[in-house]
C-alpha positions, 0 to 999 in steps of 0.5 A: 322257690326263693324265699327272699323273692317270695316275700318280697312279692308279697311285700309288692303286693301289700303295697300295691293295696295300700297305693290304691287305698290311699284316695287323699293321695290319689285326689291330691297328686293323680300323677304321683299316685298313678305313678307309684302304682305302676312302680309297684305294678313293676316290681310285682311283674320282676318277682313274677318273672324271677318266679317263672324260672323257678319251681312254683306252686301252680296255684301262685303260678296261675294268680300270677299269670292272671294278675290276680293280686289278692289271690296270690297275697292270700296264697303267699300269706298262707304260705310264708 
């Protein structure tokens, strides 16, 4: 696996918590909002597609594929 891939999905995936936490920015802009979450949405797909192709732990492999985010930031943080 490679590191830098790793932590950058994790870093993806904090963001993402944070984009759908933020409601004053989501209730200000809708647009804006809606269009940071699927950047960071897009970002997390690249990483996970990056990860395919590697040796990856079933487990992360299996959140990734389900999209279960908080699973797999859960996964990563135990992990890196």
């Amino acid at each position: 696996m490679n590191p830098s891939t790793l932590q950058q999905l994790s870093n993806s995936l904090r963001e993402r918590l944070q984009i759908i936490a933020d409601h004053e920015f989501r209730d200000r802009d809708p647009a804006a909002h809606l269009k940071k979450l699927q950047e960071v949405s897009e970002a997390i797909e690249q990483c996970a597609a990056a990860l395919s192709k590697a040796k990856v732990d079933p487990k992360l492999r299996h959140y990734l594929e389900r999209r279960s985010y908080d699973k797999a930031l859960k996964w990563l943080e135990n992990e890196i």
